[in-house]
C-alpha positions as CSV (number, residue, x, y, z in Angstrom):
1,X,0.0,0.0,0.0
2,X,2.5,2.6,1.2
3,X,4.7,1.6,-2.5
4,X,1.0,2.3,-4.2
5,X,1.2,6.2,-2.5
6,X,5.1,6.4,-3.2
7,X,4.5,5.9,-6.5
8,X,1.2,8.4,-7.2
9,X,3.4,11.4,-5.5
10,X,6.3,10.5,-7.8
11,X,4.2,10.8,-10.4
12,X,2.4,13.7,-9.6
13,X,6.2,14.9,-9.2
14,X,7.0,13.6,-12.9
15,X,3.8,15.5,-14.5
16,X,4.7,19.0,-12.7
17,X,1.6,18.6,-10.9
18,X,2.5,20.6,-8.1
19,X,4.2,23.5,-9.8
20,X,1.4,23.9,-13.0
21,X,-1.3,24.2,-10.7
22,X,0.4,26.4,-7.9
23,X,1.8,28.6,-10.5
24,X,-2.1,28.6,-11.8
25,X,-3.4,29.3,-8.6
26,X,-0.7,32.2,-7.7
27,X,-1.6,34.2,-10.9
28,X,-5.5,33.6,-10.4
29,X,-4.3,35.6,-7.0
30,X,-2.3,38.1,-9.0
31,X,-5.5,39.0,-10.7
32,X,-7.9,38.8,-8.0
33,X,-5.7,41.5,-6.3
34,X,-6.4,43.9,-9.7
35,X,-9.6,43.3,-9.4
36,X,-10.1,44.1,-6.2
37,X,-7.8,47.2,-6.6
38,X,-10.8,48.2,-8.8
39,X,-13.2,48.5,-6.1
40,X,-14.6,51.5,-4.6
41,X,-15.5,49.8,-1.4
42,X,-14.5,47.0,0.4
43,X,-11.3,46.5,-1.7
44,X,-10.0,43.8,0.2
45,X,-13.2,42.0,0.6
46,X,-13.8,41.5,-2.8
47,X,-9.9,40.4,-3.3
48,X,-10.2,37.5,-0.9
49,X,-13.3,36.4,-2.7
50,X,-12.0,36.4,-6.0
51,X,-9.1,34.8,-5.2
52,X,-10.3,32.2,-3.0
53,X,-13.2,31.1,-5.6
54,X,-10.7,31.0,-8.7
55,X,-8.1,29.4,-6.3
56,X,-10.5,26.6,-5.2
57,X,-12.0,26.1,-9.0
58,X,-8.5,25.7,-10.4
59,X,-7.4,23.6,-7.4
60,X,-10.2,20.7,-7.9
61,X,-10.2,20.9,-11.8
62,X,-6.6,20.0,-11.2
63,X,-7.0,17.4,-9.4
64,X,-9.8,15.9,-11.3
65,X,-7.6,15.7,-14.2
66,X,-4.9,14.3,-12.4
67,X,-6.8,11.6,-11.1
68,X,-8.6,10.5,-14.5
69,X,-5.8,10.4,-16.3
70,X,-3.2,8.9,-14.1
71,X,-5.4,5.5,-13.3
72,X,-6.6,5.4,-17.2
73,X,-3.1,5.4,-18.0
74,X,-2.9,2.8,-15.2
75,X,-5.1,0.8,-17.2
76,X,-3.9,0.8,-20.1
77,X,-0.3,0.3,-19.7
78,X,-1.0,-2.9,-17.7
79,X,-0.2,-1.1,-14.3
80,X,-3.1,-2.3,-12.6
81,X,-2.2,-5.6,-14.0
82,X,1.1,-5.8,-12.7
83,X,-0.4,-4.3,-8.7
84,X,-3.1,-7.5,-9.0
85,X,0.2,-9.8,-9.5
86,X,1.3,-8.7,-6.0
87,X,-0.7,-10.2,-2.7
88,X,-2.9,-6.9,-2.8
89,X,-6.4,-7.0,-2.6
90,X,-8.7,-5.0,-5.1
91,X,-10.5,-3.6,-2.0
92,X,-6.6,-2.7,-0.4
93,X,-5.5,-1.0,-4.4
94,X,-8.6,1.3,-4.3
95,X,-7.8,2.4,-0.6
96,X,-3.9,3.2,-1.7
97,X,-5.0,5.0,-4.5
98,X,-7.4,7.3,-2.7
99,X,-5.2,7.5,0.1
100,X,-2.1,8.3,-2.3
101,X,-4.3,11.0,-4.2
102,X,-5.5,12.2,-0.9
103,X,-1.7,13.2,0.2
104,X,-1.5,14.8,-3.0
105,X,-4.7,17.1,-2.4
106,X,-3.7,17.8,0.9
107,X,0.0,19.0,-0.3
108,X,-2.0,21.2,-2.6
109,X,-4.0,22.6,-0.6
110,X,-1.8,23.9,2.3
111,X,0.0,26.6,0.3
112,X,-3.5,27.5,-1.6
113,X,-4.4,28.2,2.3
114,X,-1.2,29.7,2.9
115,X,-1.8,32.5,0.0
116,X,-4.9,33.0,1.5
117,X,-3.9,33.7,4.6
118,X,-1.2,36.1,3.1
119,X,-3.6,38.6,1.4
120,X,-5.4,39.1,4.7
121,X,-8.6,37.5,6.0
122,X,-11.4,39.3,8.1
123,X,-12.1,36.3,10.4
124,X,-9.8,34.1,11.8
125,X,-12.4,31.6,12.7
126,X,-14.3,31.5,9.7
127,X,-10.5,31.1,7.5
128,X,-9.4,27.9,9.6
129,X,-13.0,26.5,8.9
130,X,-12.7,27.7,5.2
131,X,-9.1,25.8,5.2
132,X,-10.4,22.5,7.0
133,X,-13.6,22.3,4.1
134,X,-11.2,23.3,1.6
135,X,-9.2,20.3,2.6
136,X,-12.4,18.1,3.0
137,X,-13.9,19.0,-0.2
138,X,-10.8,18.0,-2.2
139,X,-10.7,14.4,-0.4
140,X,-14.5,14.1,-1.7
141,X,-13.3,15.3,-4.8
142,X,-10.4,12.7,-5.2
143,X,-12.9,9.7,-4.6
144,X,-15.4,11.2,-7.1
145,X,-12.7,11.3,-9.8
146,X,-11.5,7.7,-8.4
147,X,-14.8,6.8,-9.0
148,X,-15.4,8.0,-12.5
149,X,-12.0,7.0,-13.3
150,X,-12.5,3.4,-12.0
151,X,-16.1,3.1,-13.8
152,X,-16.3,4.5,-16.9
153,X,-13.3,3.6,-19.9
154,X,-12.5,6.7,-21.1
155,X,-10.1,9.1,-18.9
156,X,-12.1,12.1,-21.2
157,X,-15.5,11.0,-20.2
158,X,-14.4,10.3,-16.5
159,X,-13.1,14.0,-16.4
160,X,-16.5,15.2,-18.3
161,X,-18.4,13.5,-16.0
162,X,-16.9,14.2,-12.8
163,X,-16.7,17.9,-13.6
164,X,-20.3,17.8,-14.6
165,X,-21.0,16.2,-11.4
166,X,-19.0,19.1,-9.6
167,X,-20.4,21.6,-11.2
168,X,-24.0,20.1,-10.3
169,X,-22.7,19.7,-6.6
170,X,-22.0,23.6,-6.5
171,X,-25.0,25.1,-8.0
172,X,-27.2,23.0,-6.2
173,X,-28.4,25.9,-3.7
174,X,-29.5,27.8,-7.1
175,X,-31.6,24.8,-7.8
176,X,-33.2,24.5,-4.9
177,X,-34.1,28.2,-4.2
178,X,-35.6,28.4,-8.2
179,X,-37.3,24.9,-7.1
180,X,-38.7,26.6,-4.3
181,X,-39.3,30.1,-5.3
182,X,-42.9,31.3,-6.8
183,X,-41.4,30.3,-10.6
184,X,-41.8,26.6,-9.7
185,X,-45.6,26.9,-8.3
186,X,-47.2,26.0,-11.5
187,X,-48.5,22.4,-11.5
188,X,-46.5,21.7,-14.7
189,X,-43.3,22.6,-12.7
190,X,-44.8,20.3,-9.3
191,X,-42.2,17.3,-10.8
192,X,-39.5,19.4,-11.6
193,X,-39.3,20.9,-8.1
194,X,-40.2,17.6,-6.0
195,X,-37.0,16.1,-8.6
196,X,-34.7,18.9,-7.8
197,X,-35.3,18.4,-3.7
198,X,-34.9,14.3,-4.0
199,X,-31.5,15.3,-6.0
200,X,-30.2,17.5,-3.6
201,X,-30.8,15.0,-0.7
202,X,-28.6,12.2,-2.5
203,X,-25.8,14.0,-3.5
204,X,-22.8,16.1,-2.2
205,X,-23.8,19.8,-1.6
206,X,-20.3,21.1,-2.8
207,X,-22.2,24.5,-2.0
208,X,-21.8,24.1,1.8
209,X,-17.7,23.7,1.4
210,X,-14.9,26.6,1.3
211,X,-17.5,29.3,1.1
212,X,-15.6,32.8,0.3
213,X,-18.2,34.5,2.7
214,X,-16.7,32.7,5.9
215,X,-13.4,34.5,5.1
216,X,-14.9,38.2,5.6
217,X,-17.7,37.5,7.9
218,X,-17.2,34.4,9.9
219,X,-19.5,31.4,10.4
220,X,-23.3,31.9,11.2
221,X,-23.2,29.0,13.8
222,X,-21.9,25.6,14.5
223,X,-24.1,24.2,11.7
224,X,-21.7,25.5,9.0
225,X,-18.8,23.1,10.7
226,X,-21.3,20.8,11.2
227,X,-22.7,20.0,7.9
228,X,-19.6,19.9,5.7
229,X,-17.9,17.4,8.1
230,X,-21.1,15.1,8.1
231,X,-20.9,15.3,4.5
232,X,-17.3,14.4,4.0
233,X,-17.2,11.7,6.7
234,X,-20.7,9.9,4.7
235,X,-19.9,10.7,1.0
236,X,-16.0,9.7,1.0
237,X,-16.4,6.2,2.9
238,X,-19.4,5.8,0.2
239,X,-17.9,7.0,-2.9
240,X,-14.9,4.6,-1.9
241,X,-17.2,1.7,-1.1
242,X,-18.7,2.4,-4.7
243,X,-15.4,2.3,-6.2
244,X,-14.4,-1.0,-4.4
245,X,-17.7,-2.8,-5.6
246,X,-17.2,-2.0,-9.3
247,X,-13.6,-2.4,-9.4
248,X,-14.3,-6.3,-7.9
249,X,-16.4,-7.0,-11.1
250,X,-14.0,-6.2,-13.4
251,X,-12.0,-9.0,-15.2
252,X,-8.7,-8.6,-16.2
């Protein structure tokens, strides 16, 4: 297991992994700061938001990729092949691999927070709860991609997928406020809206993760910890589960 996680950080090493995406993420910054030098009020406000949204788009996009494309590859140079020779279990591959992606994310994600941190934040409390989702979010993330990457046989569709997935995830709270605003009263809307409610029950609410607002004004309560730690700690063990079921029913 620990020679499985070796070998994804050496290879995240190999594709310049690391720098692409911290050199990505450290000019999104450059530009959030002119932005936010264009501001009449609240100049740095609007800097942290910019900055921490493009940072955090750029960061899982990233990692998506990465993901997709390093255990297709797996797949079809024989890798996995080769792993399966050794007295691994399938169950035991799936866990290193999340677990080796997982490191990755995390080494990520510390100087993403770090930046942060170095333009200025507004509340202390609501940045080290924007940092531990941030970090949350991206191990969701990783077993997402896992997933797509493990299920489907194209490292193109697994990215499309994932990141139409993600992208679902995050503008879920648009959904569900049009679902339940006036708009959606008509009776020909009644399935549409009762849909959108039973959709946002059964998946992820990316929405509730890293929110820029928590940097300038803090958390509201408890209930913002609370609900993107339940989330992580029942949609990561499932996603992995997921993963662990398909990936036994494959023949090789």
């Amino acid at each position: 297991m620990f020679t499985n996680i070796r070998y994804v950080l050496i290879t995240a090493l190999r594709d310049w992994l690391f720098i692409g995406l911290l050199v990505g993420i450290g000019f999104a910054a450059g530009i959030a700061a002119i932005l936010g030098s264009t501001a009449f009020l609240e100049e740095k406000a609007m800097t942290l938001a910019f900055a921490a949204g493009a940072a955090r788009l750029i960061l899982m996009v990233g990692l998506i990729v990465f993901v997709c494309f390093h255990i297709r590859a797996a797949f079809d140079t024989k890798e996995i092949d080769v792993i399966l020779s050794r007295p691994i279990s399938r169950a035991n591959l799936v866990i290193a691999y999340w677990l080796g992606f997982a490191l990755v994310a995390l080494l990520l994600t510390l100087p993403v927070i770090a930046i942060i941190g170095v333009i200025g934040v507004e509340s202390w409390s609501g940045f080290a709860g924007w940092g531990l989702s941030l970090i949350l979010e991206t191990f969701l993330v990783v077993a997402l991609a896992l997933f797509s990457a493990l299920t489907l046989k194209s490292a193109v569709t697994s990215v499309v997928g994932c990141m139409g997935f993600y992208v679902l995830s995050r503008m879920m709270a648009f959904f569900v406020a049009t679902a339940q605003s006036g708009l959606a009263a008509a009776p020909k809307f009644i399935l549409l809206k009762y849909a959108l409610v039973a959709i946002s029950t059964l998946i992820p609410r990316l929405d509730f993760f890293a929110k820029s607002e928590w940097l300038i004004y803090g958390f509201d309560g408890p209930r913002d910890w609370m609900v993107f730690i339940v989330q992580a700690a029942i949609f990561v063990p499932l996603l992995l589960l997921a993963s662990i079921a398909d990936f036994k029913r494959k023949q090789f």
